[in-house]
C-alpha positions in Angstrom: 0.0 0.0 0.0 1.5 3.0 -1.1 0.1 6.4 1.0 1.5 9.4 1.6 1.4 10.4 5.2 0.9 13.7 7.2 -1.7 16.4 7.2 -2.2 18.9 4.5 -3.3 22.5 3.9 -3.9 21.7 0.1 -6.3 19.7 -1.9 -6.2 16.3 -1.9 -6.6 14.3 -4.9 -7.9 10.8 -5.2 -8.0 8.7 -7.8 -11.4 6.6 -8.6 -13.5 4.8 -10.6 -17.1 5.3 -11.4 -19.8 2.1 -10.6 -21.4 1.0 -13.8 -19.2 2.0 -16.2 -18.7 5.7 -15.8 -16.3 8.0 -16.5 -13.3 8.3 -14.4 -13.4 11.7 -12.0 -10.8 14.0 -11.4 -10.7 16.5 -8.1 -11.9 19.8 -10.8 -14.3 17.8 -12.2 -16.3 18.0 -8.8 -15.4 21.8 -8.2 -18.8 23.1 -9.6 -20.5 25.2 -7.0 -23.7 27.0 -6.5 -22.8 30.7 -6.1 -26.6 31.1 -4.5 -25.9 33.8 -1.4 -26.2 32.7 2.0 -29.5 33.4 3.5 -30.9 33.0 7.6 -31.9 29.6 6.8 -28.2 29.1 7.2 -27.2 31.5 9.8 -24.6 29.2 12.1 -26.4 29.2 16.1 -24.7 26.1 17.5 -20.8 24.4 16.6 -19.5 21.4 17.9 -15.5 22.1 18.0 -13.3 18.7 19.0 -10.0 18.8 17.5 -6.0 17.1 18.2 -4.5 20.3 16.3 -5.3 23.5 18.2 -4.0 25.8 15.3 -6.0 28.7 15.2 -8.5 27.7 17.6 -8.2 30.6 19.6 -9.5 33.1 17.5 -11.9 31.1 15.8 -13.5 30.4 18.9 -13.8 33.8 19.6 -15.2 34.9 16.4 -17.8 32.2 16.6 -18.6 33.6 20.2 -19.0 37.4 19.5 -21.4 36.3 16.5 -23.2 34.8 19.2 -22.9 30.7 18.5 -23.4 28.4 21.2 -20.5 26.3 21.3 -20.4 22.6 21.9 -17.1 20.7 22.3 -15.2 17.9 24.1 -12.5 16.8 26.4 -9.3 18.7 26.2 -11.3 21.1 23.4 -13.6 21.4 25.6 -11.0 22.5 28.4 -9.3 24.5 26.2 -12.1 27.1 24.9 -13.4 27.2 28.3 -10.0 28.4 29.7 -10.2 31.3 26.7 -13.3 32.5 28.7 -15.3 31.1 26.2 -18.7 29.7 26.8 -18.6 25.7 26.1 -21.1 23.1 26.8 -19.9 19.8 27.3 -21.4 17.1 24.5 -22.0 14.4 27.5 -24.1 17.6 29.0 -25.6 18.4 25.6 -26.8 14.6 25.2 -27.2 13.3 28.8 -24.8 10.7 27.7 -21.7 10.6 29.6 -18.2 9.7 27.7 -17.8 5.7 27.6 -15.6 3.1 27.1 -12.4 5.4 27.7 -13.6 7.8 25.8 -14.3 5.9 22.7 -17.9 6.6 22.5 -18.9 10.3 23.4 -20.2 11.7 20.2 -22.0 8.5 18.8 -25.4 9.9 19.6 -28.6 10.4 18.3 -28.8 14.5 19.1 -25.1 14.7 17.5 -25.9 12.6 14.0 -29.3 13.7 14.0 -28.4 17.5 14.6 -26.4 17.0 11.3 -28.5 14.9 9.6 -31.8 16.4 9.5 -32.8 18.1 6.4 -33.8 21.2 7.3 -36.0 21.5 4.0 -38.1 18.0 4.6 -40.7 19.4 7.2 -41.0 15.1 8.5 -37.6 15.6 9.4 -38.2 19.0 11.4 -40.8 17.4 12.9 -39.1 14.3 14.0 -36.2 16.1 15.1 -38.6 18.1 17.6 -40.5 15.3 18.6 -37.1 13.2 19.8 -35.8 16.8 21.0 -33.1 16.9 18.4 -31.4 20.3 17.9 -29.9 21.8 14.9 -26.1 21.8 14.8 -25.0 24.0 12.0 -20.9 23.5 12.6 -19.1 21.1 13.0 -15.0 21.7 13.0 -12.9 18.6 13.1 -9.5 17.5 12.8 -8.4 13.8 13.2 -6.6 12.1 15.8 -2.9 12.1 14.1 -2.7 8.4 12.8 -0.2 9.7 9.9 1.9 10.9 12.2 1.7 8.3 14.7 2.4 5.1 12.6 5.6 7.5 10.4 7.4 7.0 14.2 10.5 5.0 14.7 9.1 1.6 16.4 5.5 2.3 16.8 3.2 -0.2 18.0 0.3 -2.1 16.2 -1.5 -1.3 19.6 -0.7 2.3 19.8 -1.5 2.6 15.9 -4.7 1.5 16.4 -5.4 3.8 19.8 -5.2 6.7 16.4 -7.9 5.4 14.5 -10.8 7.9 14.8 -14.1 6.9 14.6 -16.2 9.8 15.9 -14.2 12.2 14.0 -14.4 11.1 10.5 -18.6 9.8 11.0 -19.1 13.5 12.1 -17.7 14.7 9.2 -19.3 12.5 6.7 -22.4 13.2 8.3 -21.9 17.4 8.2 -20.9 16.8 5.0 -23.4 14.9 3.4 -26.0 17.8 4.7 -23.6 20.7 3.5 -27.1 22.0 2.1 -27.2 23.4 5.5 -24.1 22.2 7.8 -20.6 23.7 7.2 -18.0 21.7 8.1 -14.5 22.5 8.6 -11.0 19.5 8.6 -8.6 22.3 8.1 -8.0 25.4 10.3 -6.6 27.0 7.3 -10.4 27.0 6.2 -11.8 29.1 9.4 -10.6 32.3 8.3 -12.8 32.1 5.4 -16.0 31.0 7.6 -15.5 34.1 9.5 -15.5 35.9 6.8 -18.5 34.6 4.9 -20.5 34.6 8.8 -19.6 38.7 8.8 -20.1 39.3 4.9 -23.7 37.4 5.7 -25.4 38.2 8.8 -23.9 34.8 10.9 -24.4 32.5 7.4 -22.0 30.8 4.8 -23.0 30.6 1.1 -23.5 27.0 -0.5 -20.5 27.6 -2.1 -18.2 27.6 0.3 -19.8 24.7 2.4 -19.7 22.9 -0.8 -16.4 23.4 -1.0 -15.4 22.3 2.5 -17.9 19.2 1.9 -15.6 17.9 -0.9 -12.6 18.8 1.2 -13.8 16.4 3.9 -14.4 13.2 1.9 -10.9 13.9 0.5 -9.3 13.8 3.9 -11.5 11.2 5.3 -10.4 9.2 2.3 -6.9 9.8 2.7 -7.3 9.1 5.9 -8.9 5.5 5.7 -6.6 4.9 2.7 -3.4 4.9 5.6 -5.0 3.1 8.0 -5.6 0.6 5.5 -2.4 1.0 4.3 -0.9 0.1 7.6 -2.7 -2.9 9.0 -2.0 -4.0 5.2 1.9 -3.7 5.5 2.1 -7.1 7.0 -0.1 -9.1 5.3 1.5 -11.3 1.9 -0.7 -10.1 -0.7 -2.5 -6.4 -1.1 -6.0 -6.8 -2.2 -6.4 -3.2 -3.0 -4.2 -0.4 -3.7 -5.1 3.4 -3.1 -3.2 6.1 -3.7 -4.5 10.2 -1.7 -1.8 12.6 -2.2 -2.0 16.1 -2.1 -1.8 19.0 -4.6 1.8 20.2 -5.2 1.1 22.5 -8.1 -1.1 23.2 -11.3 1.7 22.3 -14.0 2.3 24.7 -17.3 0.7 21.9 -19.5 0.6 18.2 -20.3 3.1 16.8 -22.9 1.5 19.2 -25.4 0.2 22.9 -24.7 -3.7 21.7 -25.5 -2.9 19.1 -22.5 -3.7 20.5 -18.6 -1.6 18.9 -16.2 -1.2 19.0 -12.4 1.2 17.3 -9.7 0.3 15.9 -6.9 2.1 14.3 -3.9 5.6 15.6 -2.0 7.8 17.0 -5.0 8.7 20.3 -3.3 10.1 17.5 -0.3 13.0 16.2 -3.2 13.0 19.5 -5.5 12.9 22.7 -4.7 13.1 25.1 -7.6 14.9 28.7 -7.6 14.2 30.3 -10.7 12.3 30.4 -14.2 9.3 29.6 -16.0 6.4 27.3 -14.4 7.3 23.4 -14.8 5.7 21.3 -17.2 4.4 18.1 -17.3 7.5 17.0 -19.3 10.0 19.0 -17.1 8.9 16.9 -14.1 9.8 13.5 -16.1 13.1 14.7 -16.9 14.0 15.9 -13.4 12.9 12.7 -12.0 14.8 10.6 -14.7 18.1 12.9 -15.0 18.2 12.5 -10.8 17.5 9.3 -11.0 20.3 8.3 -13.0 22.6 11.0 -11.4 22.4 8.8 -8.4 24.0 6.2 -9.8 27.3 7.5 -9.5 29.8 8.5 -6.6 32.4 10.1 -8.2 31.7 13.9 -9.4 29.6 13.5 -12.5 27.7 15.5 -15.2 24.8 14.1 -17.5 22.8 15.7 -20.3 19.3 14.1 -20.9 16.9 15.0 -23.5 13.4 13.4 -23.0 14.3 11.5 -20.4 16.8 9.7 -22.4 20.6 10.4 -21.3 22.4 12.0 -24.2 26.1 11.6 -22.5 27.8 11.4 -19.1 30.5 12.4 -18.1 32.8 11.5 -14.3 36.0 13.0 -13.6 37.6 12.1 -10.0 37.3 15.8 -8.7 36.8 18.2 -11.8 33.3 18.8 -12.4 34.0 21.2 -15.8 35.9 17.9 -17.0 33.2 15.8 -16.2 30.9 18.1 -18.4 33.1 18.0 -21.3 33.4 14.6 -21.7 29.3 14.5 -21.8 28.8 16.8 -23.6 31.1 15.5 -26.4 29.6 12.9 -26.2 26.7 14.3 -28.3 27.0 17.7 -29.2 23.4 18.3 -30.8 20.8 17.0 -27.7 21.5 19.1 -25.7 19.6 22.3 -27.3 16.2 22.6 -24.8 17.5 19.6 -22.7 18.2 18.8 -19.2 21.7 19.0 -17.3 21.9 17.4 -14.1 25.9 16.9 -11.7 25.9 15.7 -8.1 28.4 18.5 -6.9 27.4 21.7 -5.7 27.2 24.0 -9.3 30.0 26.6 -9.1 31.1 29.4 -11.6 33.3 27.7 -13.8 30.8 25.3 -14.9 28.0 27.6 -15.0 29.8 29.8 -17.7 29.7 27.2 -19.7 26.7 25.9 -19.8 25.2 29.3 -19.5 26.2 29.8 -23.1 24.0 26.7 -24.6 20.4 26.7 -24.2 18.8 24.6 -21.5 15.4 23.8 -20.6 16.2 22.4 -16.9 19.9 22.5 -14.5 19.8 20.3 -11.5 22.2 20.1 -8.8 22.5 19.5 -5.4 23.4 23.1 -4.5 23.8 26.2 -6.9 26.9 28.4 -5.3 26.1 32.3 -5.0 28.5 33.4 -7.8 26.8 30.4 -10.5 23.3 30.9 -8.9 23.5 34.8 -10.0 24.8 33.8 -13.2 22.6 31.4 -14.1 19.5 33.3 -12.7 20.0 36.1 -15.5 18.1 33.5 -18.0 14.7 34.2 -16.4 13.3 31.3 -17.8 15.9 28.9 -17.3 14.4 26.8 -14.6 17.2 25.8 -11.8 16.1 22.9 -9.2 17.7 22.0 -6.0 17.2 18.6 -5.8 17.3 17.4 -1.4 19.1 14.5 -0.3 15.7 13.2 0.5 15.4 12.0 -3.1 17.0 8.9 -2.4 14.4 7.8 0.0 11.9 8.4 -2.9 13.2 5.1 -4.7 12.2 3.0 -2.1 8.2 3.9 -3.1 7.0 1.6 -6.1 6.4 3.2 -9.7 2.8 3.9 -10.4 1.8 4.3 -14.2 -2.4 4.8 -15.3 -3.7 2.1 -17.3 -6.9 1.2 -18.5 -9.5 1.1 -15.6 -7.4 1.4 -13.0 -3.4 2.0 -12.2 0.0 -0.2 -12.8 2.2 -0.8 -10.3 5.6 -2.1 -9.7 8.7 -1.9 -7.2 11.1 1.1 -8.2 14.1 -0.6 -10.6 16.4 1.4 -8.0 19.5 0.0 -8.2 21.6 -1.5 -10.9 21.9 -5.3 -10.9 24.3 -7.3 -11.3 27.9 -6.4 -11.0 28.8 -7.6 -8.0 31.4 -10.3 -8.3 31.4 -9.1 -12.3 35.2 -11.3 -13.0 32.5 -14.6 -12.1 30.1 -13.6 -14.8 32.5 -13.8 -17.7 30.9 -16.1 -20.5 34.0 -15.6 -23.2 37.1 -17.2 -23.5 39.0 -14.0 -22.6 38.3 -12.4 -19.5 37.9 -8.5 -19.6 40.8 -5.9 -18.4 40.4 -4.2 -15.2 39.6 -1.3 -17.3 37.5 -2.9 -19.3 35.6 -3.9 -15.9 35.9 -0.7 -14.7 34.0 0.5 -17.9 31.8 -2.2 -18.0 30.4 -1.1 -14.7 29.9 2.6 -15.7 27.9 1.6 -19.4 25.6 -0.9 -17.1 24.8 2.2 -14.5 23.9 4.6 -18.0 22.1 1.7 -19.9 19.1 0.9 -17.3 18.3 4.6 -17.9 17.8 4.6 -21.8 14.9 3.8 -23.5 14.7 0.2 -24.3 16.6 -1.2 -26.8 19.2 0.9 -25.3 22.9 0.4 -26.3 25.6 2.5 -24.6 29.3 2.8 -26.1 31.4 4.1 -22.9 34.6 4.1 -21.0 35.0 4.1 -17.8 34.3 7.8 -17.7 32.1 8.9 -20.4 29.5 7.9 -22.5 30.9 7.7 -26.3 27.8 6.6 -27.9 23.9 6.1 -27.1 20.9 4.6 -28.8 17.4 4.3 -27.9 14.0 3.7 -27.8 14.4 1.7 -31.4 12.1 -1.5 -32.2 14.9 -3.3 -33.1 18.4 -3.9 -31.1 20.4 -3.6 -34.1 19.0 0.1 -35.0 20.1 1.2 -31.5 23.5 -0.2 -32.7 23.4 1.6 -35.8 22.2 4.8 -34.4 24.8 4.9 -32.0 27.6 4.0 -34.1 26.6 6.8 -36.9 26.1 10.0 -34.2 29.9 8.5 -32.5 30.9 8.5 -36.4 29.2 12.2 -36.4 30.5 13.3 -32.9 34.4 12.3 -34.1 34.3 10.0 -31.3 36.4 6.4 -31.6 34.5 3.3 -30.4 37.9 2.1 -30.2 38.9 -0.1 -27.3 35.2 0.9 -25.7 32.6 -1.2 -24.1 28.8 -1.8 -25.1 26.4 -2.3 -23.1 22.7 -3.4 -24.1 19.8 -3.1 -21.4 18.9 -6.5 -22.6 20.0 -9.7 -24.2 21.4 -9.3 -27.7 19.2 -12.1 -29.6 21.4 -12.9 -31.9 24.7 -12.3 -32.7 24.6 -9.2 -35.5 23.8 -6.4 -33.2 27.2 -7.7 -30.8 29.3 -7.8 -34.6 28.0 -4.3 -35.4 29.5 -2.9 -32.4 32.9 -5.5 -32.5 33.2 -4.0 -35.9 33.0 -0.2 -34.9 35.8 -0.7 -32.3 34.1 -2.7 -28.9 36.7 -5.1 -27.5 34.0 -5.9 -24.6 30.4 -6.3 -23.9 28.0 -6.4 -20.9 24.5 -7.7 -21.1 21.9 -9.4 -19.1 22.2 -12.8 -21.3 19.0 -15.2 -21.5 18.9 -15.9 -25.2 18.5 -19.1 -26.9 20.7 -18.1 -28.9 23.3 -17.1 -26.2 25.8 -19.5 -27.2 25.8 -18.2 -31.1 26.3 -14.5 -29.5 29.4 -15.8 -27.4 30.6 -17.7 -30.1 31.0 -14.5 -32.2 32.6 -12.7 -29.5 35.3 -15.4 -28.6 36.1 -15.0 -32.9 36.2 -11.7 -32.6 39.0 -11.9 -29.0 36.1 -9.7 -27.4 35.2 -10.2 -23.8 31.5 -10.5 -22.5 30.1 -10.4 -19.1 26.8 -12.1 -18.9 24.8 -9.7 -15.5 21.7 -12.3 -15.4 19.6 -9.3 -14.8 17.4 -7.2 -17.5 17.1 -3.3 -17.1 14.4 -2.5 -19.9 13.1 0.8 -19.6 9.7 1.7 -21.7 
């Protein structure tokens, strides 16, 4: 179960599926509101207040009391309003039901649900209300018992998890905001600023619109909500018979692949990127950065790659000159890089910046931008420069989620490259590769799990000399690569391939023997394996056979 924990100010966005064949919703698609004004019918008389998170409780309590609300509240709520000098009746007071079972029943209660729950418009239900001496309540403000934050601990207990379920909390809700036709209800305290507001602007009332609006807002926290508790008790079970995904709003995107495309972003981005300067990101810009710091990642030494559609167009590593890292990537592929993505994991400084400064670039990622490069760079005003936090790295623990038909794919995150440990044991040819041929063997297989399948990467052991990808067949990405190395004035000399999977038969491995390879690395698992080694043992080539497949679609 994948959910994102903690509390939000935003909107949250949930995924679902309409019954019977219906169309698939989206959070704007249920953001149509009734901009009918507020009217006495509505005017709030009586709140029920019980919240964990005290956040702007003060004054919200006292704006509710000069407009003259009776307030209704509960334990340390309760407590805490009355010690504001507030006015509070107690709920066990207000239903003649004292607070059971350690407190886990106190609002379970006919005169709380009903006090939602009566249509106010339906005179049986005014009448029924009267006759079982029901009273209106017209707010309810509610936050939840913090089970997010409670199960996120180090160590934390099934038992104490399950002390943070709320039960009265979210049923309130639910129940305030299914009758939002006459019952505001508020989950966020960023929200009571505006029901002040609204209750000044409207005698003591809210409009429709705005208790729509927090309606919706509910059953999008209550949803998230259930989604981690589920997501927790699930963690330990073998199999998941569901899979939800509530994550907040990050941002409204600049557009979709194309500019006819709306696009938003949802989840904790801002907790791995942070950006500092230019235009609005796009829907493509945030594949890019994801990709480029994905495969950035990969490597310790200082390093430099170029990507252009998330597809790496050269990498270079240098053992403590980032500017030399950047030439030997972008030699690499000279071309690309117009409108693409640059991405190092060293701090940016001055030297490098110049550099780059003069070549037109969509996106620059590092882990820090110094002053000097930072002022530099930020003279492009739409040049769009993003921090990327060490946090990233936790992010490639979560699985890879990707829509499909009716519902969503999911699968663990491909997170680390596979394979080369022990690498000399893995050698399927007669000669065994050079330590630098090893040594470049390992750098091609950390590149070639990042390129779009059938990917073939020419390299050293310190820069990419050739790339191709995303072809139907594994001998084009041969071709392709050999012609822009041929283009570039690079030598495949004495270089290594690598291929994200298994070459199937033996003429994509000759095409790159031929254009200068002397060593190969790929997963292996062919029928035709033994033809493919055969034609490296004639050609004195050395191949290392991983076991492990790194396609990338």
């Amino acid at each position: 179960m994948y959910q994102m924990r903690g509390e939000t100010k935003r909107q949250i966005a949930r995924f679902y599926l309409a019954p019977s064949g219906g169309q698939p919703h989206r959070p704007h698609d249920m953001s149509t509101s009734s901009d009918l004004p507020a009217d006495a019918d509505n005017k709030i008389s009586r709140a029920l207040l019980s919240v964990s998170d005290k956040t702007g409780l003060d004054g919200f309590a006292k704006g509710l009391h000069e407009h003259g609300v009776e307030i209704l509240s509960t334990g340390g709520t309760a407590k805490y309003i009355a010690a504001l000098g507030i006015p509070v009746i107690e709920v066990s007071d207000f239903t003649g039901s004292p607070e059971i079972l350690s407190g886990r029943v106190k609002t379970l209660h006919p005169k709380i649900h009903g006090g939602l729950l009566y249509r106010r418009d339906l005179q049986s239900h005014c009448q029924e209300a009267k006759e079982n001496d029901i009273l209106p309540i017209d707010l309810v403000v509610v936050n939840l018992y913090p089970f997010e934050q409670t199960v996120a601990r180090e160590g934390v207990t099934r038992a104490e998890a399950i002390e943070q379920i709320d039960i009265g909390g979210p049923s309130m809700l639910r129940s305030a905001a299914k009758n939002h036709d006459s019952v505001t209800v508020v989950v966020d305290p960023a929200d009571y600023a505006a029901v002040l507001t609204e209750m000044e602007e409207h005698k003591g009332a809210t409009t429709l619109k705005l208790r729509e609006h927090l309606a919706i807002k509910v059953f999008q926290r209550t949803s998230a909500y259930d989604a981690a508790i589920s997501g927790f008790l699930n963690g330990a079970q073998e199999t998941e018979a569901s899979f939800s995904v509530s994550l907040p709003l990050c941002q409204e995107l600049r557009y979709g692949e194309n500019p006819h495309q709306k696009a938003s972003l949802y989840g904790r981005f801002e907790d791995y990127f942070h950006q500092i300067n230019g235009k609005e990101l796009s829907y493509t810009n945030v594949l890019d950065i994801a990709a480029a710091a994905e495969l950035i990642l990969e490597f310790r030494r200082p390093a430099v790659a170029i990507l252009k559609h998330t597809n790496p167009c050269g990498l270079g590593a240098d053992e403590s000159d980032l500017r030399l890292a950047w030439e030997k990537a972008f030699e690499t592929d000279r071309e690309a890089p117009f409108g693409g993505v640059i991405v190092c994991n060293r701090p940016l400084g001055i030297g490098l910046a110049r550099v780059i400064s003069e070549i037109f670039t969509d996106v620059i990622i590092a882990p820090e931008f110094e002053t000097d490069a930072r002022v530099l760079l930020k003279k492009k005003k739409n040049l769009r420069l993003i921090v990327m936090q060490e946090a990233f790295r936790d992010s490639l623990e979560e699985p890879v989620i990707h829509s499909a038909p009716g519902g969503l794919l999911v699968m663990d995150h491909d997170s680390r490259a596979l394979g080369l440990e022990e690498i000399e044991k893995k050698v399927v040819t007669s000669r065994p590769p050079t330590a630098e041929e090893i040594e470049a063997m390992r750098f091609a297989w950390r590149i070639v799990k990042h390129v779009k399948s059938n990917a073939i990467v020419f390299s050293k052991s310190d820069r990419t000399l050739a790339i191709g990808a995303g072809q139907m067949s594994r001998v084009d990405s041969c071709r392709i690569a050999i012609e822009k190395a041929e283009r570039a004035g690079l030598s495949l000399k004495g270089s290594v391939v690598a291929s994200d999977a298994m070459f199937p038969f033996p003429d994509g491995l000759m095409y790159a023997l031929e254009a200068g390879a002397t060593a190969a690395i790929q997963p292996g698992g062919s029928v035709r394996d033994q033809e493919v080694i055969d034609a490296a043992n004639a050609a004195d080539a050395s191949m290392v056979f991983t076991g492990f497949r790194h396609f990338l679609h």
